[in-house]
N, C-alpha and C positions, 0 to 999 in steps of 0.2 A: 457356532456349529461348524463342525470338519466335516467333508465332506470327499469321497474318492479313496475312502482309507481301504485297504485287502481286509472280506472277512479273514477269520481267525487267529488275528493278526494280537500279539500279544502288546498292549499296553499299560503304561504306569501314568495317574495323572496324578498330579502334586500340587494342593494347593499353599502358596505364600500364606508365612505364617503371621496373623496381622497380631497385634500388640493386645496384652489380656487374655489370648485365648485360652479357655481352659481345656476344653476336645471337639475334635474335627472329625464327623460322621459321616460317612459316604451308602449310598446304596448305588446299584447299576444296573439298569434294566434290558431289555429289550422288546418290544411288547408289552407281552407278557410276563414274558420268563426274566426271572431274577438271576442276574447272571453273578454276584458280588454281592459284598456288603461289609463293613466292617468301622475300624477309626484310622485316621493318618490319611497318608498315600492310597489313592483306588488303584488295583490292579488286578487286572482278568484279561478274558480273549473276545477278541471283538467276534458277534453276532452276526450274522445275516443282517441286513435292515437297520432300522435306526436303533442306535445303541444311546441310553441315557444314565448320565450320569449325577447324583442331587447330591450335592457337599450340604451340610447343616453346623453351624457353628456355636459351640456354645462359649459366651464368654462368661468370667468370673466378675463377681459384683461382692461389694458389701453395703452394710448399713451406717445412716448417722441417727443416733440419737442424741435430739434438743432437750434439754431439760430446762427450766424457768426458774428460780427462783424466788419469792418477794421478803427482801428482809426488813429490819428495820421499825422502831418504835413506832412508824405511821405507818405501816404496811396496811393496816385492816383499813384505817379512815382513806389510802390517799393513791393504794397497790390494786387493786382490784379492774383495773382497765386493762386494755390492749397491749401488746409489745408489737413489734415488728423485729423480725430476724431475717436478714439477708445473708444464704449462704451459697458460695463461688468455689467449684471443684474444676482443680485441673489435671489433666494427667501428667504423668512425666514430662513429656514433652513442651509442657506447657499448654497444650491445647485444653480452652475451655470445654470441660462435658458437664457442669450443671451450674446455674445459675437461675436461685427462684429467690421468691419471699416467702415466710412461712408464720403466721399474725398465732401467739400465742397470749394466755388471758382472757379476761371475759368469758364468754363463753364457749371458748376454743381448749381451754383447759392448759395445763402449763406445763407439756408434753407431749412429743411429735417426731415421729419416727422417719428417717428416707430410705425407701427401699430403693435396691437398685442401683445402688451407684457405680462408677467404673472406680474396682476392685481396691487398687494402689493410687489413689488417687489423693491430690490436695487440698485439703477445703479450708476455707475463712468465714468463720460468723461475725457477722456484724450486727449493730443494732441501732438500726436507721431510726425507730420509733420506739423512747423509753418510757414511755408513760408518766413522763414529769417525775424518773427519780432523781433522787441525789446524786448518784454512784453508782456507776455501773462496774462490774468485774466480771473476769473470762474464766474458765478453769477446763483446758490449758491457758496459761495466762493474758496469748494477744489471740485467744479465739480461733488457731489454726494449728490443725493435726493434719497425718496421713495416715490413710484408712487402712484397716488389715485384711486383707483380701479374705472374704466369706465372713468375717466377724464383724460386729455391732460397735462403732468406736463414739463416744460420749464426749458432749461440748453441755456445758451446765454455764449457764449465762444468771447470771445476780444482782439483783434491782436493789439499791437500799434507798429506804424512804423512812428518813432522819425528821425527826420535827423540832421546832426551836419554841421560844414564849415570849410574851408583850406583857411589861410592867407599865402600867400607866400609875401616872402619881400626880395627883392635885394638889397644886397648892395657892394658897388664900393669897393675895397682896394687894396692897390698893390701902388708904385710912380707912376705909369698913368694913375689913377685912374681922376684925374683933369684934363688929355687930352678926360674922355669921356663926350661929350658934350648931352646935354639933349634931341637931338632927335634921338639918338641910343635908340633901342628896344631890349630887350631881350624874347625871348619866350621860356616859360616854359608848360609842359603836364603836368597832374594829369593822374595816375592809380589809380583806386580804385576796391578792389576784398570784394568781401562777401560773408562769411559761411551759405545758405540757405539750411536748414536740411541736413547738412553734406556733401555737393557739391557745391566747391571756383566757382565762378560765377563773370563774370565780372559788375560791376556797372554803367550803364549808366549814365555820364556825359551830361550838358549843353556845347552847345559851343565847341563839342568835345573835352574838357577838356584842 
């Protein structure tokens, strides 16, 4: 607050222009009575009494959209879990302005939008938690764009979940091996475990394995 200024006294006040802004709104009051208003720079004649001045800023933002992918010949048996996407915006200057996690899959659905972002800004998708696939890929290819001020810009992250197969084969040997006649059975079980972001998990088998 100024204070001792001459009414009618003609003033210009100018606010520094901070970084993203898209428009700078002033109104100017006194009391009552509206003495100004407009965008940019406030200038008018000072009032009798207290004079007020309200600057409002608007900055510019855009969006990111995450897309998911589940590809691959086990997608349906082994894709239907969780992801985890960690994405890290900075602005020009390098200053962090967003830094979340955002869990797609299951029942979060495998598409997820971020409103708001600062406009020109950075960002890197990662993918802390893959859901035990194969392969993962980025598209752009290491997961990091800059954003186009007011438009929607697309990081599409890709799970492949590859399957492989177990030949088991018996074979007779031993001298009585020629006493075992061809409609003796042997049964044999498969176990199979796997590392789904760092917790052994049992593998559903066909056929109870």
């Amino acid at each position: 607050t100024l204070t001792g200024l001459p009414a009618g006294a003609a003033c210009t006040v100018t606010e520094t222009t901070p970084d993203n802004l898209e428009t700078v709104s002033y109104e100017w009051t006194a009391g009552e009575v509206d003495i100004a208003s407009g965008t940019g720079a406030a200038s008018g004649q000072l009032a009798s009494g207290a004079n007020t001045i309200a600057f409002a800023n608007a900055f510019r933002t855009s969006k990111l959209a995450l897309t998911k992918l589940v590809i691959g010949d086990g997608a349906d048996l082994y894709g239907g879990g969780e992801f985890s996407l960690n994405v890290a915006c900075v602005d020009p200057s390098g200053r962090e302005v967003w830094n979340d996690d955002i869990t797609l899959g299951g029942e979060h659905g495998l598409t997820h939008t971020i409103d708001g972002l600062w406009a020109d800004a950075t960002c890197t998708v990662t993918e802390p938690r893959t859901g035990g696939a194969t392969e993962t890929t980025f598209a752009p290819g290491d997961g990091t764009l800059t954003l186009v001020p007011g438009e929607t810009s697309t990081v599409t992250v890709s799970n492949s979940f590859d399957v492989g197969s177990v030949r088991v084969a018996k074979t007779l040997d031993g001298d009585g091996a020629d006493l075992i006649d061809d409609i003796n059975e042997f049964e044999v079980q498969l176990a199979c475990v796997a590392d789904v972001d760092g917790t052994e998990v049992d593998v559903p088998l066909p056929d109870e394995a």
